[in-house]
N, CA, C and O atoms as a CHARMM CRD file, in Angstrom:
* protein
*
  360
    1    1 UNK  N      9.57000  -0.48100  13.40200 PROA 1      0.00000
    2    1 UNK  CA     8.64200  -1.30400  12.65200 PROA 1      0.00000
    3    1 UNK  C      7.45500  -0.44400  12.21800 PROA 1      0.00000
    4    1 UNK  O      7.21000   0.60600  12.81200 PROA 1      0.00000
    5    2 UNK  N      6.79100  -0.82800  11.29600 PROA 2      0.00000
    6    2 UNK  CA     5.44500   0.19800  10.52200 PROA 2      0.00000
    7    2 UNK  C      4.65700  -1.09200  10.59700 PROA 2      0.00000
    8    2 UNK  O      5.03900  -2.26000  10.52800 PROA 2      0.00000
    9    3 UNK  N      3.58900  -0.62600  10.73900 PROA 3      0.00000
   10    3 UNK  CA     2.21600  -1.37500  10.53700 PROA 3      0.00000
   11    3 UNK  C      1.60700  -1.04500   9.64400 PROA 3      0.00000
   12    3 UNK  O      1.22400   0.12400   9.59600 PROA 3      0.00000
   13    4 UNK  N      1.25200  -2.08300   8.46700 PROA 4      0.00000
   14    4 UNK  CA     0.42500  -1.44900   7.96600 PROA 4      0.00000
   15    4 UNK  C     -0.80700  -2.20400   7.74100 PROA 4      0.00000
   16    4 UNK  O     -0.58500  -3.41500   7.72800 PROA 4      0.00000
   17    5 UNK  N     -2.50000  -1.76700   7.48900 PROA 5      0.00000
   18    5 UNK  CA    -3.45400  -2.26200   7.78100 PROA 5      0.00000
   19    5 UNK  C     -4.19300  -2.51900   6.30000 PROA 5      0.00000
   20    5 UNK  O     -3.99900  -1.66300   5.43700 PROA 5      0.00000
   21    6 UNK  N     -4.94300  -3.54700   6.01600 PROA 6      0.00000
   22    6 UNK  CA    -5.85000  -3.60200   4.91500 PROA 6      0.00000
   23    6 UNK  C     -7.21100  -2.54200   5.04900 PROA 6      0.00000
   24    6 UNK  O     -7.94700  -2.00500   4.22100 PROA 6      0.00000
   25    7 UNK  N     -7.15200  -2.54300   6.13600 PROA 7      0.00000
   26    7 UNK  CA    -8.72400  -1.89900   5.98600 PROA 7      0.00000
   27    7 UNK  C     -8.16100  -0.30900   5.41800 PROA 7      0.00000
   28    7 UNK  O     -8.94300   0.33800   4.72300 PROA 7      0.00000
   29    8 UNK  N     -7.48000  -0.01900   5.58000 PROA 8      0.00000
   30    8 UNK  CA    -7.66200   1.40300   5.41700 PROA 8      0.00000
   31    8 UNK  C     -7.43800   1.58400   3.64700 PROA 8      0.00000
   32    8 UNK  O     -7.73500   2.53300   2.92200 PROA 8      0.00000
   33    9 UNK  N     -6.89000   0.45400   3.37000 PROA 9      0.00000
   34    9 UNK  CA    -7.22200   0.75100   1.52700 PROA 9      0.00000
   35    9 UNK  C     -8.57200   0.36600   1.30500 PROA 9      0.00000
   36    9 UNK  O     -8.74700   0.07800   0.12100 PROA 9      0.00000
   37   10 UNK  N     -9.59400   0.25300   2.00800 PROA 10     0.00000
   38   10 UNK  CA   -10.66900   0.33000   1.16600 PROA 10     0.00000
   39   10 UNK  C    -11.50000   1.72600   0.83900 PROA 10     0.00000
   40   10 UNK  O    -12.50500   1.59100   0.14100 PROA 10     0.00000
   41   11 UNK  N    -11.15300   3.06600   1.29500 PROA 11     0.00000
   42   11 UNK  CA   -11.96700   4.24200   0.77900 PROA 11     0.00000
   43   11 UNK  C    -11.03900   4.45600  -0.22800 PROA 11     0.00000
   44   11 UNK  O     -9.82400   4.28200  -0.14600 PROA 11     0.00000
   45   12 UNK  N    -11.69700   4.85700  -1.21700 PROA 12     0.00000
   46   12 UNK  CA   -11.34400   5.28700  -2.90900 PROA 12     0.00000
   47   12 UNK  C    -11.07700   6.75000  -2.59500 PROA 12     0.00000
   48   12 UNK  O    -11.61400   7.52500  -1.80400 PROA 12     0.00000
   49   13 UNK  N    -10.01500   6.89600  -3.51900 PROA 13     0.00000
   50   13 UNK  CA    -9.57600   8.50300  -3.86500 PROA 13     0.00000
   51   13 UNK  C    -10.82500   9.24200  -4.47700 PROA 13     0.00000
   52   13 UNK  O    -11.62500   8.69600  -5.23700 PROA 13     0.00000
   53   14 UNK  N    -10.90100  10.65600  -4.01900 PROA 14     0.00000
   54   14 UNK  CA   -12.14900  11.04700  -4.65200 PROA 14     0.00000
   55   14 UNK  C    -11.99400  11.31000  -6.19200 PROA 14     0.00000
   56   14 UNK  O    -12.74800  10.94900  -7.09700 PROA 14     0.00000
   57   15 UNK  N    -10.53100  12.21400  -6.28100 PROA 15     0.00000
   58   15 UNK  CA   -10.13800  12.40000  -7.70100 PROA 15     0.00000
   59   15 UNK  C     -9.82300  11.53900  -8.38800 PROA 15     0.00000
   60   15 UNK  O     -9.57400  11.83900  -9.55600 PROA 15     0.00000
   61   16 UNK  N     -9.69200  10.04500  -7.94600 PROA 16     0.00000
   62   16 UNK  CA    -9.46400   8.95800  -8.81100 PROA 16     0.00000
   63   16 UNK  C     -9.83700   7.75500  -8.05600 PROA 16     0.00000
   64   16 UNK  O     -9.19200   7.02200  -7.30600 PROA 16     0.00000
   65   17 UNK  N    -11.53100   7.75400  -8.61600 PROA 17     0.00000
   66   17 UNK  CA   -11.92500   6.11600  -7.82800 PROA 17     0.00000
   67   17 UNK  C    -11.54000   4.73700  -7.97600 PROA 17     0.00000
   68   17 UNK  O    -12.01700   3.74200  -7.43000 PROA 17     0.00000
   69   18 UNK  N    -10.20500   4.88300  -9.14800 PROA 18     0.00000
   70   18 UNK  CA    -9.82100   3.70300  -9.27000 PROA 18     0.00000
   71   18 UNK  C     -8.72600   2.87100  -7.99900 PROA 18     0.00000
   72   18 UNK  O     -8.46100   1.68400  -7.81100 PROA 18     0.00000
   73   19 UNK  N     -8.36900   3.92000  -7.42400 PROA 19     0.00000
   74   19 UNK  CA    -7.31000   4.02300  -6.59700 PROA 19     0.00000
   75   19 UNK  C     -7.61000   4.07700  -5.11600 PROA 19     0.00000
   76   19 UNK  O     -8.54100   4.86100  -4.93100 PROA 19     0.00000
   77   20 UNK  N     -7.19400   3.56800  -4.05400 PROA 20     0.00000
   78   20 UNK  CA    -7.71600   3.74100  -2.70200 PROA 20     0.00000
   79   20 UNK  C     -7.22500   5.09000  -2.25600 PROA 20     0.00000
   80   20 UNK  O     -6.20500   5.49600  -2.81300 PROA 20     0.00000
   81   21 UNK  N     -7.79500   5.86700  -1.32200 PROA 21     0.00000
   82   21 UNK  CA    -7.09800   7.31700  -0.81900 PROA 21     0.00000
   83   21 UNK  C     -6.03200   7.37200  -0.14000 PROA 21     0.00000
   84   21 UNK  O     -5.28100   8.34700  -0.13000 PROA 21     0.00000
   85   22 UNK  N     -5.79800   5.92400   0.73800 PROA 22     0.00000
   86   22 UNK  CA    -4.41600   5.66200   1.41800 PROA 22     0.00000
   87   22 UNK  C     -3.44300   5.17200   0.64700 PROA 22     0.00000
   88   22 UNK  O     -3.76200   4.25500  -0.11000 PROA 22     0.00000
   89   23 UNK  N     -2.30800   5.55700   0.64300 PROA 23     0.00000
   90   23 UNK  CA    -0.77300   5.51100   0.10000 PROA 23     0.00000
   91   23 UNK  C      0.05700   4.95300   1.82100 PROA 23     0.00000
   92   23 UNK  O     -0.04400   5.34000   2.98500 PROA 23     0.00000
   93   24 UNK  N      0.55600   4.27100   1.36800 PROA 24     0.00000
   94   24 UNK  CA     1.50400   3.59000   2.46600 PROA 24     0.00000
   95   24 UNK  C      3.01700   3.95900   1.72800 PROA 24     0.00000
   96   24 UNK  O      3.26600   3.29400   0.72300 PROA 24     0.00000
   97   25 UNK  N      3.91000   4.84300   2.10200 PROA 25     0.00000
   98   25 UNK  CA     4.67200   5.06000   1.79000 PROA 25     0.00000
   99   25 UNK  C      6.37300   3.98600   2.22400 PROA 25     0.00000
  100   25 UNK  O      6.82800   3.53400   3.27600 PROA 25     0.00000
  101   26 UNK  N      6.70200   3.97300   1.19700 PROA 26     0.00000
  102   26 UNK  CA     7.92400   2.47600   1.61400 PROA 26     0.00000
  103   26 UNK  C      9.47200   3.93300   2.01300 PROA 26     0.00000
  104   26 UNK  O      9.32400   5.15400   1.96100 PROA 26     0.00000
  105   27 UNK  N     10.48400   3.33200   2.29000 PROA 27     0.00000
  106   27 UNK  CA    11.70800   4.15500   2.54700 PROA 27     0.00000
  107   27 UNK  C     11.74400   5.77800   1.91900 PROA 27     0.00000
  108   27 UNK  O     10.75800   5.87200   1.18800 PROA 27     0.00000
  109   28 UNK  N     12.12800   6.43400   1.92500 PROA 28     0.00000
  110   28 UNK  CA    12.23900   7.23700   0.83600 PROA 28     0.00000
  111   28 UNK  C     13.45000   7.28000  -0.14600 PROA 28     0.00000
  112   28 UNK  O     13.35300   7.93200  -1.18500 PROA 28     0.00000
  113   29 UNK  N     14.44600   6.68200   0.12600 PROA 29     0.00000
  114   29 UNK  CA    15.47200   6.31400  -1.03000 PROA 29     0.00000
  115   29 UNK  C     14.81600   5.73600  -1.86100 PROA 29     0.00000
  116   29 UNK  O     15.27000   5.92000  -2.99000 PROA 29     0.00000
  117   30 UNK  N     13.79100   5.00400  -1.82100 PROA 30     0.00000
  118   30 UNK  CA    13.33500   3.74200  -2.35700 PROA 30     0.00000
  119   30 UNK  C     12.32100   4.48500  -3.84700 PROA 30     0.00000
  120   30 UNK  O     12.23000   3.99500  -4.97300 PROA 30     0.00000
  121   31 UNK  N     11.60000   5.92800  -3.26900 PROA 31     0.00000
  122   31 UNK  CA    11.05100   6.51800  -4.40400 PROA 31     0.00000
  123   31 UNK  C      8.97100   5.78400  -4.68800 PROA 31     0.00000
  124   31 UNK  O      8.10900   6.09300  -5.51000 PROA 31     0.00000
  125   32 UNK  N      8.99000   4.71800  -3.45200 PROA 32     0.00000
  126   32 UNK  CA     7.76600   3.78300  -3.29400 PROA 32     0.00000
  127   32 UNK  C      6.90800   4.25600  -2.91000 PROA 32     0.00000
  128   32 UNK  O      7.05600   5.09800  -2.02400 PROA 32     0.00000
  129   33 UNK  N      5.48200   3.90500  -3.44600 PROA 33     0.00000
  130   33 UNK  CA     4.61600   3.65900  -2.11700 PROA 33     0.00000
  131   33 UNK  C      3.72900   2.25600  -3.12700 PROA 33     0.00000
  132   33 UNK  O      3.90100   1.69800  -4.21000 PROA 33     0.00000
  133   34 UNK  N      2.60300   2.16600  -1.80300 PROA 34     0.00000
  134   34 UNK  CA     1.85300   0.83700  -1.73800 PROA 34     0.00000
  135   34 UNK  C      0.52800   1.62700  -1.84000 PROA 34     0.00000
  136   34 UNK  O      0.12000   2.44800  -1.01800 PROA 34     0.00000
  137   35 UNK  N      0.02800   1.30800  -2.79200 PROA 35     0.00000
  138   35 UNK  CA    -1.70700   1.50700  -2.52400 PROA 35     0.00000
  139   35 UNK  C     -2.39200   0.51400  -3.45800 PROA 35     0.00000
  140   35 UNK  O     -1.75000  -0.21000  -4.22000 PROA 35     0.00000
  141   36 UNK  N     -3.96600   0.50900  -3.35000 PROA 36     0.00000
  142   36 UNK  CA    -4.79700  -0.74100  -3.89100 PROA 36     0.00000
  143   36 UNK  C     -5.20100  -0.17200  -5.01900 PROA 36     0.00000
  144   36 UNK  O     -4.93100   1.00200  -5.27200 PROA 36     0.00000
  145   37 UNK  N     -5.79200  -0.82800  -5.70300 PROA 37     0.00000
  146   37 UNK  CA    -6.01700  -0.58000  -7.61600 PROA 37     0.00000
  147   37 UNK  C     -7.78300  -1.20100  -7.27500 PROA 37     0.00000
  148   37 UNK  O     -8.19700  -2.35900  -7.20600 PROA 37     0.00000
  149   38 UNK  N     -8.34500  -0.18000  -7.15300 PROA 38     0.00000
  150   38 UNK  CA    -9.92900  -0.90600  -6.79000 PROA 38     0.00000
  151   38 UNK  C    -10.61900  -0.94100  -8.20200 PROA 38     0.00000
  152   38 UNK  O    -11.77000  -0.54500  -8.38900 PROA 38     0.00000
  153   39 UNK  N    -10.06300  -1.28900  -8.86100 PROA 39     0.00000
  154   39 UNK  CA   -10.80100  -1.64900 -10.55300 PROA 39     0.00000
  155   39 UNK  C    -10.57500  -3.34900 -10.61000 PROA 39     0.00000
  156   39 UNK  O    -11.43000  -4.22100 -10.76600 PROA 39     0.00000
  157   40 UNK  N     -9.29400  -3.46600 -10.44900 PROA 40     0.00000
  158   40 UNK  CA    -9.09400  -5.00600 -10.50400 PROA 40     0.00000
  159   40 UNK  C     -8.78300  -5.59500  -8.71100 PROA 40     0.00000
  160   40 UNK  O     -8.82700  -6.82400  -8.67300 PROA 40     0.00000
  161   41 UNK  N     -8.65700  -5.31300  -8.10300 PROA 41     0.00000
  162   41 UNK  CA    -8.39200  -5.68600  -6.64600 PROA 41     0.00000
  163   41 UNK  C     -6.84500  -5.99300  -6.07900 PROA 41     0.00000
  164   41 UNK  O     -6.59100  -6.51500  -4.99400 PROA 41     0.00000
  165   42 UNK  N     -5.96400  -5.58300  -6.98400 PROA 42     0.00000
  166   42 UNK  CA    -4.65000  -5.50900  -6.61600 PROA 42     0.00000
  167   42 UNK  C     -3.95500  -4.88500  -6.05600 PROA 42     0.00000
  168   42 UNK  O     -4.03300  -3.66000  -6.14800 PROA 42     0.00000
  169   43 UNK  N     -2.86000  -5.59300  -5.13900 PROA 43     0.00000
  170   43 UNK  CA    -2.12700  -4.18100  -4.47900 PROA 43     0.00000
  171   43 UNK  C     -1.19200  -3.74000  -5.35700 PROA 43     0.00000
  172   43 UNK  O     -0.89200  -4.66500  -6.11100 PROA 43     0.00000
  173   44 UNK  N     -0.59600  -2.74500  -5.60000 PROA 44     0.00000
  174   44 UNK  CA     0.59700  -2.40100  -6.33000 PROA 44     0.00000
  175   44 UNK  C      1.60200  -1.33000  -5.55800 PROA 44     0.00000
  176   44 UNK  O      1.28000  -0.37100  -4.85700 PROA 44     0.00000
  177   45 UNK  N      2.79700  -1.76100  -5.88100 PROA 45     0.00000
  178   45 UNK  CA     3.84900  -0.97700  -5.22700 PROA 45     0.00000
  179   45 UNK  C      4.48900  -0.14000  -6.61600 PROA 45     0.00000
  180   45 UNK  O      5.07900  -0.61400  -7.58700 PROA 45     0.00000
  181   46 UNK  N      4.11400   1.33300  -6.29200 PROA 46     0.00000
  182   46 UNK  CA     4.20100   2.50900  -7.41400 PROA 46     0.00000
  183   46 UNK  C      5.49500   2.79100  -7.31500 PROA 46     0.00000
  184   46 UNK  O      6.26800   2.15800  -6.59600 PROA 46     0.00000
  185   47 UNK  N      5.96000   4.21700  -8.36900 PROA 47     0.00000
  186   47 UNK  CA     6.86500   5.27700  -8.17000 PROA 47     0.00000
  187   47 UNK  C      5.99500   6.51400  -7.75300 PROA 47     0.00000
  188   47 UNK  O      5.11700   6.92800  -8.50900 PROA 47     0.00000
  189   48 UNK  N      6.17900   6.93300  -6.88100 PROA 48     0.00000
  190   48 UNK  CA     5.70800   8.32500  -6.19100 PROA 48     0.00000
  191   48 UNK  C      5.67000   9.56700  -7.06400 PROA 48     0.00000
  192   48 UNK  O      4.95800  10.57000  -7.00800 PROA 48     0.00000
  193   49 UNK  N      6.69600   9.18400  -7.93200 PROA 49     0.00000
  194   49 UNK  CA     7.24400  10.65500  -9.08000 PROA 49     0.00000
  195   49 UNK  C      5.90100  10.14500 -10.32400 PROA 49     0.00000
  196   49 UNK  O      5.42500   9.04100 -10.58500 PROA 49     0.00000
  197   50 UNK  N      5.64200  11.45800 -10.84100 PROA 50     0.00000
  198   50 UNK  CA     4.69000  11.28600 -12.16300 PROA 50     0.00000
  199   50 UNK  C      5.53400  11.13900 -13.10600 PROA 50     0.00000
  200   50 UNK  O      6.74600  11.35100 -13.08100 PROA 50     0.00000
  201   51 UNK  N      4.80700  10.72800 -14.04300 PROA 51     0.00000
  202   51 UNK  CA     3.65900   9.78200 -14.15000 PROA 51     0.00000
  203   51 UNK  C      4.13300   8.17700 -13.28700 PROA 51     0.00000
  204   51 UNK  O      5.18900   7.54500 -13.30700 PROA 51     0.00000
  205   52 UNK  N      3.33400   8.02600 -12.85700 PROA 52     0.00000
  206   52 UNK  CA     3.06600   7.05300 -11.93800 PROA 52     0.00000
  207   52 UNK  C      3.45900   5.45100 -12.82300 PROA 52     0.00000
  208   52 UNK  O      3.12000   5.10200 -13.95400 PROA 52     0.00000
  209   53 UNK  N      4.00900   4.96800 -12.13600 PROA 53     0.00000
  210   53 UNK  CA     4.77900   3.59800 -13.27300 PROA 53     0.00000
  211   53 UNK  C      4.37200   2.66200 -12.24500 PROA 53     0.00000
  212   53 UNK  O      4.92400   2.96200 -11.18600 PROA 53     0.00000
  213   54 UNK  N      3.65500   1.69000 -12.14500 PROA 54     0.00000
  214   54 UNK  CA     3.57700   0.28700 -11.23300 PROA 54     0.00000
  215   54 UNK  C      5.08100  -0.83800 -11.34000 PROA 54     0.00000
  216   54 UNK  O      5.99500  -1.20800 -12.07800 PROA 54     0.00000
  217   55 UNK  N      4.69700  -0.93300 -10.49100 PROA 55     0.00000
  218   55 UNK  CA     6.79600  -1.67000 -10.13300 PROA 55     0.00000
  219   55 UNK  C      6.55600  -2.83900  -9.82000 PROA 55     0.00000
  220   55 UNK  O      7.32500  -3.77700 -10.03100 PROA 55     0.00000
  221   56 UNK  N      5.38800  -2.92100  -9.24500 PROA 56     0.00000
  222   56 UNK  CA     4.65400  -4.74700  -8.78700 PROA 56     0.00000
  223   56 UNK  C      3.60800  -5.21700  -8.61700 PROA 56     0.00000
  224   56 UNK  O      4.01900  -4.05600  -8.60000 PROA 56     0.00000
  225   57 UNK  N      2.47500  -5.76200  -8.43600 PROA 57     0.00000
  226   57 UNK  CA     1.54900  -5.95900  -8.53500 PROA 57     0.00000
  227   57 UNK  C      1.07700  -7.38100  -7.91400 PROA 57     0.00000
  228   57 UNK  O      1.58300  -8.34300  -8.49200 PROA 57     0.00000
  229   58 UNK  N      0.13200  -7.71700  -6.76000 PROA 58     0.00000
  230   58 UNK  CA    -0.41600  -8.66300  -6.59000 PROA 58     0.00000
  231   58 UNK  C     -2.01600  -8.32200  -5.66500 PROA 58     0.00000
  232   58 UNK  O     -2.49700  -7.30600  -5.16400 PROA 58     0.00000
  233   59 UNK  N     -2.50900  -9.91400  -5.79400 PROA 59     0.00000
  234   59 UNK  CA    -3.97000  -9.62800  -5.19700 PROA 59     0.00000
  235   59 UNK  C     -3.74200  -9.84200  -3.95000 PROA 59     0.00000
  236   59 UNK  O     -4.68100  -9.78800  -3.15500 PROA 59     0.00000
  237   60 UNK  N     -2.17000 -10.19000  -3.43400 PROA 60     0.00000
  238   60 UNK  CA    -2.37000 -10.50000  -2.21500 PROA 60     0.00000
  239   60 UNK  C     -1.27900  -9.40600  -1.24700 PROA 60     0.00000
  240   60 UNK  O     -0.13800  -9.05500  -1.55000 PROA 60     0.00000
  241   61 UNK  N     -2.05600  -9.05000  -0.05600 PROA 61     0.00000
  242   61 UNK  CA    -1.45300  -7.98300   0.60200 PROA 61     0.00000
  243   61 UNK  C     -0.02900  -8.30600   0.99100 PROA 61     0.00000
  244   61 UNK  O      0.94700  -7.55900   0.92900 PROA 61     0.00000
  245   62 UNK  N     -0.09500  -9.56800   1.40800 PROA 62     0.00000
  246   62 UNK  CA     1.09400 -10.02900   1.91300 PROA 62     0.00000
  247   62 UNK  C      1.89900  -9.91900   1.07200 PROA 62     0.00000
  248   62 UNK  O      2.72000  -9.03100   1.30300 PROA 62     0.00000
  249   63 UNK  N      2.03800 -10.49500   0.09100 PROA 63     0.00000
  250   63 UNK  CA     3.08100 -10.74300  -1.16100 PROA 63     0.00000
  251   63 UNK  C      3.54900  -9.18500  -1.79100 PROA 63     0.00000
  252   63 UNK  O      4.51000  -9.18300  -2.56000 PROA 63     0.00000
  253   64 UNK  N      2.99100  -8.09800  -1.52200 PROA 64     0.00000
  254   64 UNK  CA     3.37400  -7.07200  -2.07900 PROA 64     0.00000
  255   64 UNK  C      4.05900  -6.67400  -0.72700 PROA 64     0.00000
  256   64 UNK  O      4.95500  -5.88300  -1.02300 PROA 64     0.00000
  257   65 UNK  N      4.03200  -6.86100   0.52400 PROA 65     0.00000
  258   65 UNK  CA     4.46500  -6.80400   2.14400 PROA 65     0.00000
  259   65 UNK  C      6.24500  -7.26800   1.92000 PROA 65     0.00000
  260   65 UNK  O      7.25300  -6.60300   2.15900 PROA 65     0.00000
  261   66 UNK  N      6.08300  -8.79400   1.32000 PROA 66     0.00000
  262   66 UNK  CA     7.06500  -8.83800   0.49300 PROA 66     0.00000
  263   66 UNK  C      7.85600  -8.81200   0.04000 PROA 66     0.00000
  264   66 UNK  O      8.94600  -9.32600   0.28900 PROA 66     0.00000
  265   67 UNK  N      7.52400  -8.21000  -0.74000 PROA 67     0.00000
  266   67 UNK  CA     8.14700  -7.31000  -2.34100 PROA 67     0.00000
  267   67 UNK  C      9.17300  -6.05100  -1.39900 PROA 67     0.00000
  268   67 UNK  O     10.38700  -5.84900  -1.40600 PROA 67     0.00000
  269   68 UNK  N      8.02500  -5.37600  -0.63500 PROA 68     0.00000
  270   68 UNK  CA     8.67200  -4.17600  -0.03700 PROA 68     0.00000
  271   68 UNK  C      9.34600  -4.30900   0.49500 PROA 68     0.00000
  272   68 UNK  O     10.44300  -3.83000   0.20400 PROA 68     0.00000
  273   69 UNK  N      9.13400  -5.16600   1.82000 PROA 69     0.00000
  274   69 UNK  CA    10.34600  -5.76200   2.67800 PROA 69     0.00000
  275   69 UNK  C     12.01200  -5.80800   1.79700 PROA 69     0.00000
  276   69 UNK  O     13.06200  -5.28600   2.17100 PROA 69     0.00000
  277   70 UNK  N     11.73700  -6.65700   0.49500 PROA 70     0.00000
  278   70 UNK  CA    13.01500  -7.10000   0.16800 PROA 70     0.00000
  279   70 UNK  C     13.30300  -5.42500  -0.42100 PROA 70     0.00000
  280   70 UNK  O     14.29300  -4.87800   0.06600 PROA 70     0.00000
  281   71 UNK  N     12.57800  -4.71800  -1.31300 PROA 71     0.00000
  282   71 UNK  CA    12.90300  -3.79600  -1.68600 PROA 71     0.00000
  283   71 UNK  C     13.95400  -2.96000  -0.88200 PROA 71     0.00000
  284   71 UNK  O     15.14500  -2.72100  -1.08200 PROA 71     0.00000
  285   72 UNK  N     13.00100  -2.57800   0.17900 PROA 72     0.00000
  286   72 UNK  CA    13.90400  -1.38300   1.65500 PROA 72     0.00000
  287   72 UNK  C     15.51900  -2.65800   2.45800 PROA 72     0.00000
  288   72 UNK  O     16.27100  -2.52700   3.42400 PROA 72     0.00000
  289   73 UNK  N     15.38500  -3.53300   1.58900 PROA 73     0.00000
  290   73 UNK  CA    16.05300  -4.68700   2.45000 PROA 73     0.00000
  291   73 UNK  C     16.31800  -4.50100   3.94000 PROA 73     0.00000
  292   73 UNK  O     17.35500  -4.13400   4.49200 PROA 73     0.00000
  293   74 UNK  N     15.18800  -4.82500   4.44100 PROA 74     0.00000
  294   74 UNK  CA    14.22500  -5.20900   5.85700 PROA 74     0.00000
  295   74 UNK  C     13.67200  -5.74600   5.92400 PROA 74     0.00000
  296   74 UNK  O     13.40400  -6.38900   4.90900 PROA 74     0.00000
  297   75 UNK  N     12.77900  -6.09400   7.44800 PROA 75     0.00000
  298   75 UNK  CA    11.91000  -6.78400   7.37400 PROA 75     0.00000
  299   75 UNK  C     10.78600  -5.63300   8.52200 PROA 75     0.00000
  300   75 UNK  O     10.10900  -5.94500   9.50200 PROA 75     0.00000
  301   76 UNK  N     10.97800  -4.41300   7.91800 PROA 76     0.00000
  302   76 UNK  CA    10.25300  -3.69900   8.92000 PROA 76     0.00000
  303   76 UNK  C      8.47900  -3.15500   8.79400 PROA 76     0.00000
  304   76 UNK  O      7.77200  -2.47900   9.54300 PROA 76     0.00000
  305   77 UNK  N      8.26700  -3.73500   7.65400 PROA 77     0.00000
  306   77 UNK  CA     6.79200  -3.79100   7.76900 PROA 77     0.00000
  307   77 UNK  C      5.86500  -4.61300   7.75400 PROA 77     0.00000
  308   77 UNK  O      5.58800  -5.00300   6.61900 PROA 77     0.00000
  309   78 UNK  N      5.00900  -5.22300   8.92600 PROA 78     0.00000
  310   78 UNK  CA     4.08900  -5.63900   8.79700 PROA 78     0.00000
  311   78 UNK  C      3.02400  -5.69400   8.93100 PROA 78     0.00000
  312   78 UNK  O      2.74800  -4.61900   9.46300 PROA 78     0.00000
  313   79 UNK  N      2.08500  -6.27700   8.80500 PROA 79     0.00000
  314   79 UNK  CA     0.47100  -6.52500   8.42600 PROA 79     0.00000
  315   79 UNK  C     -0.33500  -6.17100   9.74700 PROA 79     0.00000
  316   79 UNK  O      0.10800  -6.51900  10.84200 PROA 79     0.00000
  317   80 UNK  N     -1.35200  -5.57500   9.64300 PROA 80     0.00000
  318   80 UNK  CA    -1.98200  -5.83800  11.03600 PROA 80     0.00000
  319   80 UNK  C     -2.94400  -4.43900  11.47900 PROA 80     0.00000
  320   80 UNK  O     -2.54000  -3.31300  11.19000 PROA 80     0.00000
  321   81 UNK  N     -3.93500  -4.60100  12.03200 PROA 81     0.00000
  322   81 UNK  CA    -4.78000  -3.35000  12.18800 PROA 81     0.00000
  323   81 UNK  C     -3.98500  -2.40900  13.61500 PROA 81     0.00000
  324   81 UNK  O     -3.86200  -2.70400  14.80400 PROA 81     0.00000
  325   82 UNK  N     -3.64400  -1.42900  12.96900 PROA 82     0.00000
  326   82 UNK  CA    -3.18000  -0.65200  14.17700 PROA 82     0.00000
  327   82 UNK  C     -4.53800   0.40500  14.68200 PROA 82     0.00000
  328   82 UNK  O     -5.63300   0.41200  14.12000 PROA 82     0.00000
  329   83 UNK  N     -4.18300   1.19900  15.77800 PROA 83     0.00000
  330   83 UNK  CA    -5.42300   1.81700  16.71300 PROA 83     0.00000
  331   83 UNK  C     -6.13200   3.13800  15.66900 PROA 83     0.00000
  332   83 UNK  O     -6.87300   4.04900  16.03900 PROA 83     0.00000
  333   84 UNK  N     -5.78600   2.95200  14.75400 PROA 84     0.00000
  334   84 UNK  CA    -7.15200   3.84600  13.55900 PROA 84     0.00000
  335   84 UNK  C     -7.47600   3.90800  12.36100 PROA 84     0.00000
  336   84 UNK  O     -7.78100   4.72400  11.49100 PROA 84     0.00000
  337   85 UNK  N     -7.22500   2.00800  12.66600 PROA 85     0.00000
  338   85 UNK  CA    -7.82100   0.59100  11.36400 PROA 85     0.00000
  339   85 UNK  C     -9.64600   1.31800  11.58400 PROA 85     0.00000
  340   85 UNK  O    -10.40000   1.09100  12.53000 PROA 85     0.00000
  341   86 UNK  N     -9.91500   2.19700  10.36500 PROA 86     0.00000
  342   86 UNK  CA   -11.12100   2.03100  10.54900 PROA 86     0.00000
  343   86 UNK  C    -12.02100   0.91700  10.64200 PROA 86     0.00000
  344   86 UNK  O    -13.14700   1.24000  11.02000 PROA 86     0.00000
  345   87 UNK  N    -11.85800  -0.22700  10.42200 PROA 87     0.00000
  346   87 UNK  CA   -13.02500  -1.43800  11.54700 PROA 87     0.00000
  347   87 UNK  C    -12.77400  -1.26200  12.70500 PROA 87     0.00000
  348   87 UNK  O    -13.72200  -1.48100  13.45900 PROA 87     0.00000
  349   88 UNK  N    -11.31000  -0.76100  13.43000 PROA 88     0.00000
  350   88 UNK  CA   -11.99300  -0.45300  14.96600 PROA 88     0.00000
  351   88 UNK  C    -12.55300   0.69900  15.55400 PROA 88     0.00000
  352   88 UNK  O    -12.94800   0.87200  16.70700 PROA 88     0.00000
  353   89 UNK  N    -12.52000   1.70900  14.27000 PROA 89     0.00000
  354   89 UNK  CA   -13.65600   2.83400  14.60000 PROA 89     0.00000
  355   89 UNK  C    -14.92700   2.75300  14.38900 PROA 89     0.00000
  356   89 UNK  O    -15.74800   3.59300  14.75600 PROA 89     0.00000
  357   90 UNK  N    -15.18200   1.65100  13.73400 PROA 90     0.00000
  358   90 UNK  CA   -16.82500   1.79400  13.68000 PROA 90     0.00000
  359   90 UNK  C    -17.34700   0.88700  14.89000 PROA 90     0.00000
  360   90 UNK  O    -18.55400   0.78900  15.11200 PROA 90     0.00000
């Protein structure tokens, strides 16, 4: 199972503040990852390969949780602050 946490998409990429710095990467057959779009507040599930193509898009974490799930056809990721969710480092 993978955990993955909201808090950690909130620091912005430095080279691109539109984008959070964390990438949550989905299977690798799959060619995915998950990161936040901090211009409009959406999550989106990318292609990893450039140029970068959005594959899905929602405001809600869960629903892109989802998306992925069915994508990797699993149910092996879910939601939840694991031990270096920065809110439990501060």
């Amino acid at each position: 199972m993978s955990r993955i946490c909201e808090h950690e998409f909130e620091a912005k990429d430095r080279r691109d503040p539109r984008y959070s710095l964390v990438e949550f990467d989905l299977a690798a057959r799959t060619g995915l990852t998950i990161r936040k779009n901090h211009e409009d507040g959406y999550y989106e599930i990318v292609l990893i390969k450039q140029p970068r193509e959005v594959k899905y898009r929602n405001v809600s974490l869960e629903k892109v949780v989802q998306m992925a799930n069915f994508l990797e056809d699993s149910n092996d990721i879910q939601i939840g602050c694991g031990l270096l969710c920065p809110n439990k480092m501060r």
